[in-house]
VODREN-137938 format. One record per residue (C-alpha): residue number from 1; residue in three letters; x, y, z. Coordinates in nm, 4 decimals. Last residue first. Layout:
<rs>
[NUM 'ALA' [X Y Z]]
...
</rs>
This chain:
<rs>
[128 'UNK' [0.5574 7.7906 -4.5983]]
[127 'UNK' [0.2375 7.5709 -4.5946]]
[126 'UNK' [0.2845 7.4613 -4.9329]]
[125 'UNK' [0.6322 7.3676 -4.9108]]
[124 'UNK' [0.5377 7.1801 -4.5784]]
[123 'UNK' [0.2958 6.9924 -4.7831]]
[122 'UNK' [0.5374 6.8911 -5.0515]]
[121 'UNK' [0.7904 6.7645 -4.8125]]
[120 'UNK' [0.5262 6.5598 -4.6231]]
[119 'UNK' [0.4294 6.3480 -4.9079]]
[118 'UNK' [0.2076 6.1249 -4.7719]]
[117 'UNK' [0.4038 5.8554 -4.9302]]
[116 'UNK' [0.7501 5.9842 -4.9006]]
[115 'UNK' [0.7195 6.0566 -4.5085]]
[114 'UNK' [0.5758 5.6960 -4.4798]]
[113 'UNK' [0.8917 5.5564 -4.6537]]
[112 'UNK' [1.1349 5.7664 -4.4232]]
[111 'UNK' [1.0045 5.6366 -4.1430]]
[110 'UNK' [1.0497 5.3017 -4.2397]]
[109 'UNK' [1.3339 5.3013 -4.2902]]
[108 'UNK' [1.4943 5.4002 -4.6256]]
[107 'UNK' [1.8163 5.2147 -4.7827]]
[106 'UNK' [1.5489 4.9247 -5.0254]]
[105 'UNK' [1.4515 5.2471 -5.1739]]
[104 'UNK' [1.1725 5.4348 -5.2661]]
[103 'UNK' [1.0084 5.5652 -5.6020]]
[102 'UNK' [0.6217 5.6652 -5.5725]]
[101 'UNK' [0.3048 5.6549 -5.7987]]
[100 'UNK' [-0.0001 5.8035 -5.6682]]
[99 'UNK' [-0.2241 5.7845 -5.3662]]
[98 'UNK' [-0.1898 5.9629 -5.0859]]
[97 'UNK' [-0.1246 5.8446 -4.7207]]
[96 'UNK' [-0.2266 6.0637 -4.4350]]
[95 'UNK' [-0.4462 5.8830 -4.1815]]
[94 'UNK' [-0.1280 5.7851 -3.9865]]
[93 'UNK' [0.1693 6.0185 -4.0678]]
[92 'UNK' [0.3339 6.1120 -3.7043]]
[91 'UNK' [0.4185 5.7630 -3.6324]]
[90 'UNK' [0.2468 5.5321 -3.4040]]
[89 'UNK' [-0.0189 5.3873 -3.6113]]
[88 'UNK' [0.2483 5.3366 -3.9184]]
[87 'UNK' [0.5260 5.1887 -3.6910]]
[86 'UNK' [0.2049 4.9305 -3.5747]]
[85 'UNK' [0.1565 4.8381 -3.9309]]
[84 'UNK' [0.5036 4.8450 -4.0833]]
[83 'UNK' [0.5448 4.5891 -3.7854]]
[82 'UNK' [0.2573 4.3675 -3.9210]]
[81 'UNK' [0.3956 4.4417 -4.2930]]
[80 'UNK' [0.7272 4.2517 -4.2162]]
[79 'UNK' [1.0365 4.2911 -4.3349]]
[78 'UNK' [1.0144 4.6102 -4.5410]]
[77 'UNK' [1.0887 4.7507 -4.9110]]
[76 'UNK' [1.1339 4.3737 -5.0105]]
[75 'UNK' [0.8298 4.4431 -5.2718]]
[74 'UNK' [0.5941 4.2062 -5.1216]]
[73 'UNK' [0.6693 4.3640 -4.8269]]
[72 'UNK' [0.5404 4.6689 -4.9448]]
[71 'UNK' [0.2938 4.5489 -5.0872]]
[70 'UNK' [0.1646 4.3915 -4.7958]]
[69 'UNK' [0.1584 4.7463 -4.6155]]
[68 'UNK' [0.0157 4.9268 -4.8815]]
[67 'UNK' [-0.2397 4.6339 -4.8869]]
[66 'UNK' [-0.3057 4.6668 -4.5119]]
[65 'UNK' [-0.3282 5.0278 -4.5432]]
[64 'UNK' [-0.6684 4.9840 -4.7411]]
[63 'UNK' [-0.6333 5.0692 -5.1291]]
[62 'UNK' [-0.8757 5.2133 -5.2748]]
[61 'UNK' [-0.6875 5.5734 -5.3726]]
[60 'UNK' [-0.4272 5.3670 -5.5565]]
[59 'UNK' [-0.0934 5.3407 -5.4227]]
[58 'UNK' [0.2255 5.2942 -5.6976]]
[57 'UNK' [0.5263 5.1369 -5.6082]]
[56 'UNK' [0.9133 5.1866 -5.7661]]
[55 'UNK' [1.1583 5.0369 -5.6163]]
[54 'UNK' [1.5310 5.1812 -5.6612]]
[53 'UNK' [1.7856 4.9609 -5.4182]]
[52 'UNK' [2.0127 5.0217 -5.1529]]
[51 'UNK' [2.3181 5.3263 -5.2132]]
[50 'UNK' [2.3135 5.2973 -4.8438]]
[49 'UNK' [2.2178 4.9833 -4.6419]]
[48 'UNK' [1.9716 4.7323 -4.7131]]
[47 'UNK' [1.6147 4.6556 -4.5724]]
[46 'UNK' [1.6096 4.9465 -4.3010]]
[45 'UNK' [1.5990 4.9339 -3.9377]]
[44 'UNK' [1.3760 5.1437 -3.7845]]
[43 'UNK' [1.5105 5.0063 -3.4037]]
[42 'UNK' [1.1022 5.1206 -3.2638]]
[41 'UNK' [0.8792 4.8392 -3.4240]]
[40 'UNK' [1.1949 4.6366 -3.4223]]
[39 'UNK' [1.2671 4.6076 -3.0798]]
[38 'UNK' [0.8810 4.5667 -3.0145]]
[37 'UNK' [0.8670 4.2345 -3.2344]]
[36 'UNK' [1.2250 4.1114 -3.0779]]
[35 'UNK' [1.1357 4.1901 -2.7340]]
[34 'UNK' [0.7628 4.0352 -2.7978]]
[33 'UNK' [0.9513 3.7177 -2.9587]]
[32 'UNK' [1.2088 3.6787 -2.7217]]
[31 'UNK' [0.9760 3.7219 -2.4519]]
[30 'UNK' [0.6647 3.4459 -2.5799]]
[29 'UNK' [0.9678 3.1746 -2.6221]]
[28 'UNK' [1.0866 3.2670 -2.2677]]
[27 'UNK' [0.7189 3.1912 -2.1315]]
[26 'UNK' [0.6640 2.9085 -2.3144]]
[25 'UNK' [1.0061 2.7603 -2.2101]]
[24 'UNK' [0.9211 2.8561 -1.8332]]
[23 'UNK' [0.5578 2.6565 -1.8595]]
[22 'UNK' [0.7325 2.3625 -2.0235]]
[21 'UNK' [0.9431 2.3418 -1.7216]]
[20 'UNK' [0.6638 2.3618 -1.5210]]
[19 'UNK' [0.4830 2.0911 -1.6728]]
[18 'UNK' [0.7343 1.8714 -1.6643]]
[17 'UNK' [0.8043 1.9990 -1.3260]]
[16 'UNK' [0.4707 1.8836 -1.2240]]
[15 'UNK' [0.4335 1.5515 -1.3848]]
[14 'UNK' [0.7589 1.4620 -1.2225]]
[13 'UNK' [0.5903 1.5444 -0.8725]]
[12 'UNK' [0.2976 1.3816 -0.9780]]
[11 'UNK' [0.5004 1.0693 -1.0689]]
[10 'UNK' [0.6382 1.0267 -0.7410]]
[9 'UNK' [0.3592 1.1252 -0.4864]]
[8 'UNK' [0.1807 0.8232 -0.7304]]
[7 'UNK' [0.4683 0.5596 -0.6426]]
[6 'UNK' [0.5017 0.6617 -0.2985]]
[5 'UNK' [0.1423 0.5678 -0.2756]]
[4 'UNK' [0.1243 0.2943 -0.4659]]
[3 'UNK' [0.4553 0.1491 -0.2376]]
[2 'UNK' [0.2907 0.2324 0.1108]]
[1 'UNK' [0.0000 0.0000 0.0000]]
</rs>
């Protein structure tokens, strides 16, 4: 009788840990990858460094911010749309995107690429 107890106290104890060790590597799985997602939502790192690469991409009045954003990627002008997303809803452009045709490079952040597309150069022109 003592045995199936001490037999059962045993294997719950090594059910726990398994469980709890699988419970840490979760946990430091889920870190890295917020760090690494948050890291480069604010690092700005662009695709290629300096001369980079001509690209040219053209935005139609329809499209939905998603589909910039895919085509972007699409276009190897970004690693990954879902950070282009969140970059785009914290930067000081969100809501003003035109459409029309646009040349950017491979070397520009992210940053850089919004300021092209709403065209923030030409509206401070007009303004001064």
């Amino acid at each position: 009788m003592k045995e199936n107890s001490a037999k059962s106290i045993a294997v719950g104890i090594a059910v726990k840990i398994v469980l709890l060790a699988v419970l840490v590597l979760v946990l430091i799985f889920t870190g890295r990858r917020a760090y690494t997602f948050g890291y480069q939502i604010f690092a700005q790192e662009a695709m290629s460094e300096a001369p980079g690469k001509k690209v040219a991409v053209t935005i139609t009045k329809d499209m939905s911010f998603g589909e910039i954003a895919k085509l972007l990627e699409e276009k190897k002008l970004i690693k990954d749309k879902n950070v282009f997303r969140i970059q785009y809803m914290l930067s000081e452009y969100k809501g003003e995107i035109e459409p029309g045709s646009y040349v950017l490079n491979t070397s520009q952040t992210a940053e850089e690429m919004l300021r092209v597309v709403s065209q923030a150069d030409e509206k401070e022109t007009e303004t001064e």
